[in-house]
C-alpha positions as CSV (number, residue, x, y, z in Angstrom):
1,X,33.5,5.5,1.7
2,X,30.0,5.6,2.3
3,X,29.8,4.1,6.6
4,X,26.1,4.4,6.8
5,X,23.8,1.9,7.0
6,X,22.1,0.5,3.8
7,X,18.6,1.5,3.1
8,X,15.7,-1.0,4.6
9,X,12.2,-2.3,3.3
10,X,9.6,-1.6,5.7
11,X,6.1,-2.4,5.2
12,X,2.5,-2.3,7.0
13,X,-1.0,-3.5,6.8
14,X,-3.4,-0.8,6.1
15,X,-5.0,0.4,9.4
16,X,-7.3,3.3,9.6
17,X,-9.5,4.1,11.4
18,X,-11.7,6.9,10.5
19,X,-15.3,8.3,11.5
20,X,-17.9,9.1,9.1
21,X,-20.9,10.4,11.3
22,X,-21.4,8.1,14.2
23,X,-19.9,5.1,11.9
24,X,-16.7,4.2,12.2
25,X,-14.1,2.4,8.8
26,X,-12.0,-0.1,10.6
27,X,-9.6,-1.6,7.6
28,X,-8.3,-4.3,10.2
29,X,-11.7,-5.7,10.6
30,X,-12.7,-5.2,7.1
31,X,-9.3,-7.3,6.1
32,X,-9.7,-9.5,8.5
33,X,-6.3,-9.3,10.1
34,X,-7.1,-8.9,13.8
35,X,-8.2,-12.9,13.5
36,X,-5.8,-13.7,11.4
37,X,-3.1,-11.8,13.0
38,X,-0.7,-15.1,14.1
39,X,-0.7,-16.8,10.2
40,X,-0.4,-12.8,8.8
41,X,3.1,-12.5,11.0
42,X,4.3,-15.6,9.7
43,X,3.4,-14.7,6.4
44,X,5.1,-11.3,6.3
45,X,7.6,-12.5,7.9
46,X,8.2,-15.1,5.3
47,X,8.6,-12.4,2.8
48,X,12.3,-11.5,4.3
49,X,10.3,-8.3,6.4
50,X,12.0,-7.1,9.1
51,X,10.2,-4.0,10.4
52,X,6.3,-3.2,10.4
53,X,4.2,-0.2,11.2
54,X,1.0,-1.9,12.9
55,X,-1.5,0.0,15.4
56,X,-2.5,-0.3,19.2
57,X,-5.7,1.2,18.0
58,X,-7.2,3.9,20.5
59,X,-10.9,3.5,19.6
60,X,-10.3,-0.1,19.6
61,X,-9.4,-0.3,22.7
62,X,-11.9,2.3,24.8
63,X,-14.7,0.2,22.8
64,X,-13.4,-3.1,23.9
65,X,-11.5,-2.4,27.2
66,X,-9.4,-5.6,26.3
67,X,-5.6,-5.8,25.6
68,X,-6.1,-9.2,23.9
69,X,-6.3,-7.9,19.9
70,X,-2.9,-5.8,20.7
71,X,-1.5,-8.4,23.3
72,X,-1.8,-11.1,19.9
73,X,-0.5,-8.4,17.7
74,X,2.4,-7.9,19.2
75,X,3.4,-11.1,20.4
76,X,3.6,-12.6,17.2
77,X,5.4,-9.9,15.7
78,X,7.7,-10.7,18.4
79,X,7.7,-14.4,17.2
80,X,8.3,-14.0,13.6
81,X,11.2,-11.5,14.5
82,X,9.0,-8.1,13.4
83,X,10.3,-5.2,14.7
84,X,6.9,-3.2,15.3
85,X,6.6,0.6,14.6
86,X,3.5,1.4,16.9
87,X,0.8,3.6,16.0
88,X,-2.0,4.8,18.1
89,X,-4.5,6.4,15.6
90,X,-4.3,6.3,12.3
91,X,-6.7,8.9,10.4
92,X,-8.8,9.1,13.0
93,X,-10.8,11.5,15.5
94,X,-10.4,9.0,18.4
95,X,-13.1,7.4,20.3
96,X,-16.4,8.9,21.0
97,X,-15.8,10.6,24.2
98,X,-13.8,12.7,22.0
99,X,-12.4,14.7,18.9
100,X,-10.1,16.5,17.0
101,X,-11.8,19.9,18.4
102,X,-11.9,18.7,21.8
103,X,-9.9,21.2,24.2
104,X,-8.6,18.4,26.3
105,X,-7.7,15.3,23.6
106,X,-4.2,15.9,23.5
107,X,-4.1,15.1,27.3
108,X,-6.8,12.6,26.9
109,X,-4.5,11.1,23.8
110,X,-1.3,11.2,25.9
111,X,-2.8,9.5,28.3
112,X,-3.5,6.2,26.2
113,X,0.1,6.4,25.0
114,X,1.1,6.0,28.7
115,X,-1.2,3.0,29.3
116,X,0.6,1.5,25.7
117,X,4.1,2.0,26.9
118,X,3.1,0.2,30.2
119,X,2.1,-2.6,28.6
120,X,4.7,-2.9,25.9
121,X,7.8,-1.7,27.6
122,X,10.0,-2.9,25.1
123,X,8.2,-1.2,21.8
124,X,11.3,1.3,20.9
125,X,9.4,2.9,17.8
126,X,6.0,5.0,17.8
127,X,4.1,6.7,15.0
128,X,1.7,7.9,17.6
129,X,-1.2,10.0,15.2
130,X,-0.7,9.4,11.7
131,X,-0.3,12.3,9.4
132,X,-1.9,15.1,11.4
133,X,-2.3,17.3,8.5
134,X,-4.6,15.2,6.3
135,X,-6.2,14.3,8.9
136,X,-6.8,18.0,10.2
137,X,-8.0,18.8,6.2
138,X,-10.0,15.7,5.5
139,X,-11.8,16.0,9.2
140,X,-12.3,19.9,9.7
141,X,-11.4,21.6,6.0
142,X,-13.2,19.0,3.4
143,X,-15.7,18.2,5.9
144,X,-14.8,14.3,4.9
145,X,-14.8,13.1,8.0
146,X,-16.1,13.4,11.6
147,X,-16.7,16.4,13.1
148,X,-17.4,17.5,9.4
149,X,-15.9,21.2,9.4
150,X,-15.6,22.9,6.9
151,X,-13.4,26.3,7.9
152,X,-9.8,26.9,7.9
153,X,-9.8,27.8,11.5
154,X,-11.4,24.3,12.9
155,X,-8.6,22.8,10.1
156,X,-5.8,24.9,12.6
157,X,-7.5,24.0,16.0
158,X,-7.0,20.1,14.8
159,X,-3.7,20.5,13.6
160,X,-2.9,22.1,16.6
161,X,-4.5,20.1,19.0
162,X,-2.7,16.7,17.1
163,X,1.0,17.5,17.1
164,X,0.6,18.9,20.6
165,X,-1.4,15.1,21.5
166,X,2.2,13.9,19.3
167,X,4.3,16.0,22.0
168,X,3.2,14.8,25.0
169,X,2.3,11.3,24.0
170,X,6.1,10.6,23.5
171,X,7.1,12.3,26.6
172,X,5.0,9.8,28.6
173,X,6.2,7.4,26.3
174,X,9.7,8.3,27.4
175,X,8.6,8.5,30.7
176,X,9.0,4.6,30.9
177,X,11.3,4.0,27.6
178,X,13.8,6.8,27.2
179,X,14.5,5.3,24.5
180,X,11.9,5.7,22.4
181,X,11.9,6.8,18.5
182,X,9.2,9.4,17.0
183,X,8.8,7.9,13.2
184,X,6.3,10.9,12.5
185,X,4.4,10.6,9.3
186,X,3.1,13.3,7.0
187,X,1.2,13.5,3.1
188,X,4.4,14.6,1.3
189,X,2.7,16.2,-1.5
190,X,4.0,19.4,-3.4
191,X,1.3,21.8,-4.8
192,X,2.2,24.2,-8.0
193,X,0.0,26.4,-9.7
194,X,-0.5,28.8,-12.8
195,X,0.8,32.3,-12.2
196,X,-2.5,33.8,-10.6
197,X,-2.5,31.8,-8.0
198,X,1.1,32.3,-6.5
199,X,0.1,33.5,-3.8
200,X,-2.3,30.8,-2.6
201,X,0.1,27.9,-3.4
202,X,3.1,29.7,-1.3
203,X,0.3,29.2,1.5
204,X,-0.4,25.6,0.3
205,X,3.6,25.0,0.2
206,X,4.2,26.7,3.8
207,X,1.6,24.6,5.8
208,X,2.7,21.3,4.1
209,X,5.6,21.1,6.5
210,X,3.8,23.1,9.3
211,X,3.2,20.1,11.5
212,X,6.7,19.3,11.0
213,X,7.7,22.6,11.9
214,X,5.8,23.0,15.2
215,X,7.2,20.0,16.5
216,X,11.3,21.2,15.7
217,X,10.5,24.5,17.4
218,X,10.4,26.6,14.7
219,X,7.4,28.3,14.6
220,X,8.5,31.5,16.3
221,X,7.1,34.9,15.8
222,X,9.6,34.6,12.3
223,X,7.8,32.1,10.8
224,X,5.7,32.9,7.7
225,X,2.5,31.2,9.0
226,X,3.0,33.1,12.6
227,X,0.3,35.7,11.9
228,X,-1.9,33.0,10.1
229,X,-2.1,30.7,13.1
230,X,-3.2,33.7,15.1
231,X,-5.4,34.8,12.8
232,X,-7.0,31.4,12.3
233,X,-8.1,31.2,16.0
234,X,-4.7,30.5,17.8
235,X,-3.2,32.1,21.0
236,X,0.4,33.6,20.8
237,X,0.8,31.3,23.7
238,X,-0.1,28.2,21.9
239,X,1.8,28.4,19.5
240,X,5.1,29.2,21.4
241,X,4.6,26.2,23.7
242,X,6.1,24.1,21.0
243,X,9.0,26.1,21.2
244,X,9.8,25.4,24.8
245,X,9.4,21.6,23.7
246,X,10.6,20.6,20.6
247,X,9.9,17.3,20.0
248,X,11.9,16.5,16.1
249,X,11.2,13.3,14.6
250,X,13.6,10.2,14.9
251,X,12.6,9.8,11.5
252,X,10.5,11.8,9.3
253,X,8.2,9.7,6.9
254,X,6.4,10.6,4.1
255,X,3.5,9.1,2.6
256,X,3.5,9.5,-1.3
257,X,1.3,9.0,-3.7
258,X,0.9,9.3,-7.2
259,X,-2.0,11.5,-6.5
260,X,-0.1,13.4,-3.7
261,X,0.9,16.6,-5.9
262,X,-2.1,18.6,-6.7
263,X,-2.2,21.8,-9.5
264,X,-3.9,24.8,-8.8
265,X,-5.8,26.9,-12.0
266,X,-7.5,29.7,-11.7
267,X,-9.0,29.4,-15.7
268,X,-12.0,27.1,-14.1
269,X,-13.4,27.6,-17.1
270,X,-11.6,24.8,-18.7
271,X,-13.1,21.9,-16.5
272,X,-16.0,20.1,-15.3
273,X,-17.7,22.2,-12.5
274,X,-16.9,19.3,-10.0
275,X,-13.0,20.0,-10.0
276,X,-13.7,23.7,-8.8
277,X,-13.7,24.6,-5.2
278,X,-10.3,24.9,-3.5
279,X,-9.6,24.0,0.4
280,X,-13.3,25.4,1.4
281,X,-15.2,24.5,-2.0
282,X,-15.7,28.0,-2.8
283,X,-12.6,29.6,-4.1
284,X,-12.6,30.3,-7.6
285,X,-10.2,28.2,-8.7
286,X,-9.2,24.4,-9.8
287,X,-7.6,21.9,-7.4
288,X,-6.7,18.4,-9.3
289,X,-3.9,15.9,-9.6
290,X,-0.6,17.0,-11.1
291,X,0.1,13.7,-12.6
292,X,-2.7,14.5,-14.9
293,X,-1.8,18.3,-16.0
294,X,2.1,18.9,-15.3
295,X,3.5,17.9,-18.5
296,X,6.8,18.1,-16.1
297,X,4.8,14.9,-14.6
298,X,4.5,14.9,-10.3
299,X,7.6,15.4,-8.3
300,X,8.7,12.2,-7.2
301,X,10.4,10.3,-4.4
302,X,13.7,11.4,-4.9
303,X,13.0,15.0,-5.1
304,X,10.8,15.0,-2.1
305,X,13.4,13.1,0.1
306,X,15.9,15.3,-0.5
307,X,13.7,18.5,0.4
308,X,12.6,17.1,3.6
309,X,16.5,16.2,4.1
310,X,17.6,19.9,3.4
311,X,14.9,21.7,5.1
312,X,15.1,19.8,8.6
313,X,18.6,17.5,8.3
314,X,17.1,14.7,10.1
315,X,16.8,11.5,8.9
316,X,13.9,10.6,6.2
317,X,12.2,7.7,4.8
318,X,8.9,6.8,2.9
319,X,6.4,5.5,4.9
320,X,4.3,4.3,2.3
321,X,4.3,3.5,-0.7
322,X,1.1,2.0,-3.0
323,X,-0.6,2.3,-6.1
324,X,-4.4,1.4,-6.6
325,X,-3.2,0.4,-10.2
326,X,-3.3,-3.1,-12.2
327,X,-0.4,-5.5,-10.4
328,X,2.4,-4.7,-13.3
329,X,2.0,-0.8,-12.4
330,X,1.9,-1.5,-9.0
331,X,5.2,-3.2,-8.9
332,X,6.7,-0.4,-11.2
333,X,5.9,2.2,-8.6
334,X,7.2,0.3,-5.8
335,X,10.8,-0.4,-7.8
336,X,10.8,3.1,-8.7
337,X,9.9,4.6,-5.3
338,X,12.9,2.3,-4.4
339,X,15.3,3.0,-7.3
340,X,15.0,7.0,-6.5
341,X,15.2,6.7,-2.7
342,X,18.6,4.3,-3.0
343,X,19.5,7.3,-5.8
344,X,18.7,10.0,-3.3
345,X,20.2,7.8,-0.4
346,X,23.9,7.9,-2.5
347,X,23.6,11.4,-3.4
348,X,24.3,12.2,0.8
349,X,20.4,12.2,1.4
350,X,20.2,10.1,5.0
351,X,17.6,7.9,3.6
352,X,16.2,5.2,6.3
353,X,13.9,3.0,4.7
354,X,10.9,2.4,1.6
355,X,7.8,1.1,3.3
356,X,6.1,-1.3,1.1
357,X,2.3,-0.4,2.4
358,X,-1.0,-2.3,2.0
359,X,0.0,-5.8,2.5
360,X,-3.1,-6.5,2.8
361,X,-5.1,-3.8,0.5
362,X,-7.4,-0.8,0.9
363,X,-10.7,-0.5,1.3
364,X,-12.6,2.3,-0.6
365,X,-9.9,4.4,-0.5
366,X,-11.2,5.5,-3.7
367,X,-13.7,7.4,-2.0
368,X,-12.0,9.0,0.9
369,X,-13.1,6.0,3.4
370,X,-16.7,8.0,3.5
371,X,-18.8,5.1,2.5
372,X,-19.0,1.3,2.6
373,X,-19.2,0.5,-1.1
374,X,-17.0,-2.6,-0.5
375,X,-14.0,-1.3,-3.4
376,X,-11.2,-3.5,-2.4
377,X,-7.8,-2.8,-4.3
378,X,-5.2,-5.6,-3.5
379,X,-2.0,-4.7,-1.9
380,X,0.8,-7.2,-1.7
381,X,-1.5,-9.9,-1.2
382,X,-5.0,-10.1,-2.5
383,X,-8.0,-10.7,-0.3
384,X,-10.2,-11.1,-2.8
385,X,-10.9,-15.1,-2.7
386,X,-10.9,-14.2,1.0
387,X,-7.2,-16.3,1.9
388,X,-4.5,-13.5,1.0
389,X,-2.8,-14.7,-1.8
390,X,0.7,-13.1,-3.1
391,X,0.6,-10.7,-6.0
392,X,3.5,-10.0,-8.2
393,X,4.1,-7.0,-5.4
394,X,5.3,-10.1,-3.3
395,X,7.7,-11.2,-5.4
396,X,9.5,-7.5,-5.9
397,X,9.2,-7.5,-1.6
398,X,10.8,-10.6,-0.9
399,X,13.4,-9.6,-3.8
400,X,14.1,-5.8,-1.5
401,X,14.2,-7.4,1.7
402,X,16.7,-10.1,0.2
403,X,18.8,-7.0,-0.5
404,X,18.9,-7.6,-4.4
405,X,18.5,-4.9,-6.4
406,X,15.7,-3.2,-8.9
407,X,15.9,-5.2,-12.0
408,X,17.0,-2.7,-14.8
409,X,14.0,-3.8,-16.8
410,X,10.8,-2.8,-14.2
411,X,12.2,0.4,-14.3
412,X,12.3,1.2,-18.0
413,X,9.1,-0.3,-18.9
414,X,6.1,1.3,-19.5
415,X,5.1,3.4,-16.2
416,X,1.6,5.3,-17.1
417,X,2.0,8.1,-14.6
418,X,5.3,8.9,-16.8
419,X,3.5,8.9,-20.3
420,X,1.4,10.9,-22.6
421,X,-1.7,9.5,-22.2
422,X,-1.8,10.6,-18.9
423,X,-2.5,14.4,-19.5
424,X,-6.1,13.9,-19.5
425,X,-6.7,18.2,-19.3
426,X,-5.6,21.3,-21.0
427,X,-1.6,22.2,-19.8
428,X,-1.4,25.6,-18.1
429,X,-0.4,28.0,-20.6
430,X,2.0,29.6,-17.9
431,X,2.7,27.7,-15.1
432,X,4.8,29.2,-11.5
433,X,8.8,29.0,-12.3
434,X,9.2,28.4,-8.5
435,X,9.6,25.1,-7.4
436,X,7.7,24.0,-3.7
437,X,11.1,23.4,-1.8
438,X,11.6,27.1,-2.2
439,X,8.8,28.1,0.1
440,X,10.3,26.7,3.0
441,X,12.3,28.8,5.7
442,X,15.4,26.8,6.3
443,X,15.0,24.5,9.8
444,X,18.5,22.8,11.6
445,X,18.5,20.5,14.0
């Protein structure tokens, strides 16, 4: 007999913000939600949603000095019955008195958490700093965002300096609520690769779950990415300290997307020039989305919970879950994110919860958030008329949260990310026989 509890629907508005130079993307004020926070509540609320991740934003609130946009936030969600899962920064550098490469921001960040938990006493769940590794590679890798890097030791400096921000930020956290849950979030994508480039993907593969790994403890002297941390600018001391403090997640989420698994080629000969590059934009190889090579197709939900659940045997969940597709395809993804988690979730796998994400819609996402260009793609609702209004996402929510099941026939329609037509490039004549999970060393908690 199967005692656990039954897998939940979470959801949450869109909420980055990221800097682009000295401009900061704020989704919440392009959405509008922080005035429309009270008749948002109610209207999630009204979908049969329980849970929320939502953000006490930390550049919001050095530029502002005022509790009142969180103080609103939060007290509604307590209205409507929202159980909040608080996030602190969300794809960001943090506010301009610092960043990512700034010796002292994970005391600086910790020390925001502590004002937070203050205030909100009562919060149980944090998400303090949203998926430190794309974060680290968009900011200090890709040179995407603020401070612009583009070198792999700046990339292990911000990784570094964000999971140890994560560590202390829920010790002061616990300092007043000893209570308190870690729901960390990470990219869950795999990466695979033609034969060449082995070696490279392994690399790829181990510093997917690196993050994850520093914060369990496990990155001792045994790890395979010891020597490459050290290499890459860290102290031996550094990278023990985590340790001496392992912090492992409540509840590891993974973000997914249909874009998340990338394939490396090394015959760059057989695409435009502007797929070419690799992590620094000069290896000589391909990096582009599996969905459109892998005649195997991308990974998937099920496969990825699992691994996380073997690797680390600590509860697991997606944290979001969207598709910048027409409204038919995105309800298809969202029933089958949910059919293989529930699959995964009976096979043993301790699967927490499906987190329905973009209630609101993204803003120019399609571009990395690195320019205004005002591309809006809908969510649950659509802001479009500037009044959400409920797309057929809503309906397939409100159906999850009722605890009814997938309907047999979203599942077997027509998914394009399963299909043909979506193999847009030449398949690698000989691809890796090596799946990801197997480059991961084996962590128990």
């Amino acid at each position: 007999m199967n005692l656990r509890s039954p897998m939940e629907l979470w959801a949450g508005v869109e909420c980055t913000i990221n800097r682009v130079g000295a401009t900061f993307h704020d989704q919440y004020s392009r959405s509008g939600h922080r005035e429309r926070v009270h008749e948002d509540m109610q209207m999630f609320a009204g979908l049969g949603l329980q849970t929320l991740r939502t953000a006490v934003h930390w550049e919001h609130f050095e530029r502002t000095n005022c509790w009142s946009c969180a103080d609103c936030t939060l007290q509604a969600m307590e209205q409507f019955g929202l159980r909040p899962i608080v996030g602190m920064l969300h794809h960001g550098s943090g506010p301009p008195s610092t960043s990512l490469l700034d010796k002292e921001f994970p005391e600086k960040f910790a020390a925001f958490a502590l004002q937070v938990t203050k205030r909100y006493p009562w919060v149980l769940d944090y998400t303090p700093i949203n998926e430190p590794q794309t974060t680290g590679r968009f900011a200090c890798l890709y040179g995407h965002w603020f401070p612009h890097h583009r070198n792999m030791r700046s990339y292990v400096r911000a990784l570094f300096h964000q999971i140890k921000a994560i560590v202390l930020s829920m010790q002061a956290i616990r300092s007043v609520q000893p209570e308190a849950r870690l729901i960390h979030t990470e990219d869950g994508g795999s990466t695979f690769s033609t034969q060449p480039l082995e070696p490279y993907r392994m690399e790829r593969e181990h510093r997917r779950w690196l993050g994850l790994d520093l914060l369990c403890g496990s990155v001792t002297r045994n790890h395979p990415l010891f020597q490459f941390l050290l290499d890459y600018g860290l102290e031996e001391r550094e990278i023990l300290w985590f340790t001496e403090r392992p912090c492992p997640p409540s509840v590891i989420g993974l973000n997914y997307y249909v874009t998340s698994d990338r394939f490396l080629d090394h015959r760059v000969h057989l695409y435009p020039n502007h797929f070419r590059g690799g992590d620094l934009g000069t290896e000589p190889l391909v990096d582009i989305d599996a969905v459109r090579i892998r005649p195997e197709g991308i990974v998937g939900v099920g496969a990825l919970l699992t691994q996380a659940w073997d690797r680390y045997q600590l509860p697991v969940a997606i944290t979001e879950a969207h598709l910048g597709c027409e409204p038919d395809q995105q309800v298809r993804w969202l029933a089958q994110t949910w059919h293989e988690a529930q699959q995964a979730f009976d096979a043993g796998v301790n699967v927490r919860a499906v987190t329905a994400w973009g209630l609101l819609g993204l803003y120019d996402w399609c571009n990395l958030c690195t320019s205004n260009s005002g591309v809006y793609e809908p969510g649950v609702f659509d802001l479009s008329s500037g009044t959400p209004v409920p797309t057929p996402v809503a309906t397939l929510v409100q159906q999850l949260a009722q605890g009814h099941p997938v309907d047999k026939g979203v599942l077997s329609s027509f998914h394009w990310w399963r299909e043909n037509s979506r193999l847009t490039h030449t398949s690698p004549a000989i691809e890796n026989s090596i799946e990801p999970e197997s480059a991961g060393i084996a962590v128990r908690q």
